[in-house]
C-alpha positions in Angstrom: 0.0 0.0 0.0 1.2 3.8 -0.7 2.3 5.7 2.3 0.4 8.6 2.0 -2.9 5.9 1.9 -1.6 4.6 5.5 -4.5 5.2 8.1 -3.5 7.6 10.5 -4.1 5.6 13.4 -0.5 4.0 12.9 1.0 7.5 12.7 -0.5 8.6 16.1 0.6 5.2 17.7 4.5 5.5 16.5 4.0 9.4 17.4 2.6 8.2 20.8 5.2 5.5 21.8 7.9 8.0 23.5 5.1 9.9 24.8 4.1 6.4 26.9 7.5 5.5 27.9 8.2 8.8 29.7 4.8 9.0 31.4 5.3 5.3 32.7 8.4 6.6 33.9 7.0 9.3 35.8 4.6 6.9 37.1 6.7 4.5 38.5 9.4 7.7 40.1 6.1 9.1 41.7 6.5 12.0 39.7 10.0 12.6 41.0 12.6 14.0 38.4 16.2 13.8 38.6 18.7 16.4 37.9 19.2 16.5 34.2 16.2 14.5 33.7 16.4 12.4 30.3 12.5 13.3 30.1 12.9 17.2 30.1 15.4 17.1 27.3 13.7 14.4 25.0 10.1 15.6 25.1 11.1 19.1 24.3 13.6 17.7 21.6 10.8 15.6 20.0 8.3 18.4 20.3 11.0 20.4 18.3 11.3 18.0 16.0 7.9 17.0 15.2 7.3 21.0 15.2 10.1 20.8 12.4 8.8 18.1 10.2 5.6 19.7 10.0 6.6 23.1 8.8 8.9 21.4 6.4 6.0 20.1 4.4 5.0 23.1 2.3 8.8 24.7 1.6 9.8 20.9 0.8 6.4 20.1 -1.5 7.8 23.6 -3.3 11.0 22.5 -3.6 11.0 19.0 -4.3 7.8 18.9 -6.9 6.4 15.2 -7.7 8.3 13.6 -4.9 5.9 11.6 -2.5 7.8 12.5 0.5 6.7 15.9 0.5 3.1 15.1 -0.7 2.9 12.3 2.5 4.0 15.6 4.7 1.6 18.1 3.8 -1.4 15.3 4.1 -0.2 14.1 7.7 1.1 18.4 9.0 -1.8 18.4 11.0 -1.1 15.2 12.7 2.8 16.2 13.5 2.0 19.8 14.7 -0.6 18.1 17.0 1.6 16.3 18.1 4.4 18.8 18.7 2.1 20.3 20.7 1.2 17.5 22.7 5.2 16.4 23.4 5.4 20.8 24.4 2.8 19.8 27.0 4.6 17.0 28.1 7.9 18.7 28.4 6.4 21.5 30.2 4.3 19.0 32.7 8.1 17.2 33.3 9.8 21.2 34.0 7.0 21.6 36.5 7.3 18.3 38.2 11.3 19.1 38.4 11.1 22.5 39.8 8.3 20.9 42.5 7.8 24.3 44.0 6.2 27.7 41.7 8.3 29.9 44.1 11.3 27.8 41.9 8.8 28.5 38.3 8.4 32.2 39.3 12.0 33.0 39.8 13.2 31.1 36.4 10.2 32.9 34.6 12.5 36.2 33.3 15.3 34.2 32.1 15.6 34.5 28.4 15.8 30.8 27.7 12.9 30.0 30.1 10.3 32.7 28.8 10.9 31.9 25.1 9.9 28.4 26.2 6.7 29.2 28.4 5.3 31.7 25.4 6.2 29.3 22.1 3.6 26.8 24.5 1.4 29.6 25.0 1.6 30.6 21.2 1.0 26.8 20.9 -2.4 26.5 22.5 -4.8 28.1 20.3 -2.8 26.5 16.9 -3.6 23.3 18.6 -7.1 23.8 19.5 -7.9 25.3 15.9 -6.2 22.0 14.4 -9.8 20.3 13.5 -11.9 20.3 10.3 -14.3 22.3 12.2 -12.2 25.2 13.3 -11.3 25.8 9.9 -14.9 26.3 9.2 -15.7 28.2 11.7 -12.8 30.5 11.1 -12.7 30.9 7.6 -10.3 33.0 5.8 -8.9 33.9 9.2 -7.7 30.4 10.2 -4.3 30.7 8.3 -4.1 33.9 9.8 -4.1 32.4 13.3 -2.2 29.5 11.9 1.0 31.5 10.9 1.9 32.3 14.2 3.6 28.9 14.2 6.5 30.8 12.8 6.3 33.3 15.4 6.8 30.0 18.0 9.5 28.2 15.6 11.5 30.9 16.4 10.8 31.2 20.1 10.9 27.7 20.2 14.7 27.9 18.7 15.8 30.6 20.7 14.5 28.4 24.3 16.8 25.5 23.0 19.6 28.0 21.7 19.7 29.6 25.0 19.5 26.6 27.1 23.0 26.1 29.2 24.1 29.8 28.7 23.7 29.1 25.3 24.8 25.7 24.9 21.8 24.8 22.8 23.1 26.9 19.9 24.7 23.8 17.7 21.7 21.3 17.7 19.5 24.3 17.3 21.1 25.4 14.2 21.7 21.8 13.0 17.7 21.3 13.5 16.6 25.0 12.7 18.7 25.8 9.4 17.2 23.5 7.3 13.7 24.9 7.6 15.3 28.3 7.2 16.5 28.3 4.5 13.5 26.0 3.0 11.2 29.1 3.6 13.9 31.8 2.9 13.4 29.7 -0.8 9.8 29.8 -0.6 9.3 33.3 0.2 11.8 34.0 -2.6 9.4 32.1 -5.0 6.8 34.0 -3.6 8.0 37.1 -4.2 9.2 36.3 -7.9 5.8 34.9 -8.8 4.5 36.9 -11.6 1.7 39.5 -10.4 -1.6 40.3 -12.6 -1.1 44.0 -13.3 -3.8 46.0 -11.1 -6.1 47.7 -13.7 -6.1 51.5 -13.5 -9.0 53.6 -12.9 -9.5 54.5 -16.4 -8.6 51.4 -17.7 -11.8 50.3 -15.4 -14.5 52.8 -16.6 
């Protein structure tokens, strides 16, 4: 069978598996995380790279015409950013359960690499909750309005793992990051090349 005629429900299951290990995890610690929690760094790496895949479907179907790959992408987007979203919620669940106390939250809430994070989540929430058939009905016209903030939170969402370890994060950031970059720097360069219907003077009206 063709990948992009693959159900969905096998997506969300591979999609769901690290999601299950780390919340057994939890489970079984009582909800006790240890310094430099393996949990903290993969579910906000695999939110990252989920987010990643899923903005890579439009620049790559641009660039890449007639490959499948691409076309498989932009069908499952939805699915991925969804899912990005869910691993964000998971990651921040694990940063609360580590810092146990919201004196500890409060006072880590001004640092750069900490409120970049908390406000690509809160750019997050509405994108995720507007994912569904019916939202884009209900919205209209104004859904890929509210949808483009997703670039707004890429970039948060790359400057939280940049800034991460007084900016340790900045190699696997780029190494992730770059690629979609310069995907969309090519797209919006198509864009802007596209030949334009000339706008009709007012005489040329009458």
């Amino acid at each position: 069978m063709p990948l992009s005629r693959l159900h969905p429900f096998p997506l969300w299951l591979a999609l769901s598996l690290p999601a299950a290990a780390i919340l057994i995890g939890l489970a079984r610690s009582g909800g006790k995380i240890g310094a430099g929690s393996e949990a903290l760094h993969i579910s906000g790496e695999l939110s990252a790279w989920l987010l990643i895949a899923a903005m890579l479907a439009s620049p790559l179907a641009l660039a890449l015409r007639g490959w499948r790959g691409p076309r498989w992408l932009l069908k499952h987007r939805r699915y991925l950013g969804v899912a990005a979203f869910g691993y964000g919620a998971l990651h921040t669940l694990v940063y609360l359960l580590d810092r146990q106390a919201l004196a500890s939250v409060l006072s880590e809430s001004t640092r750069f690499e900490i409120w970049t994070g908390w406000l690509a989540f809160l750019i997050f929430i509405p994108l995720a909750a507007t994912s569904t058939d019916a939202a884009m009905r209900r919205l209209g016209r104004h859904w890929k309005t509210l949808q483009r903030f997703v670039y707004l939170a890429a970039l948060l969402t790359a400057l939280h793992w940049a800034a991460l370890h007084d900016w340790g994060g900045i190699a696997p950031a780029a190494l992730f990051f770059s690629p979609l970059a310069a995907l969309e720097a090519y797209r919006l360069r198509i864009w802007l090349l596209r030949p334009r219907r000339d706008i009709p003077t007012a005489k040329e009206t009458k």
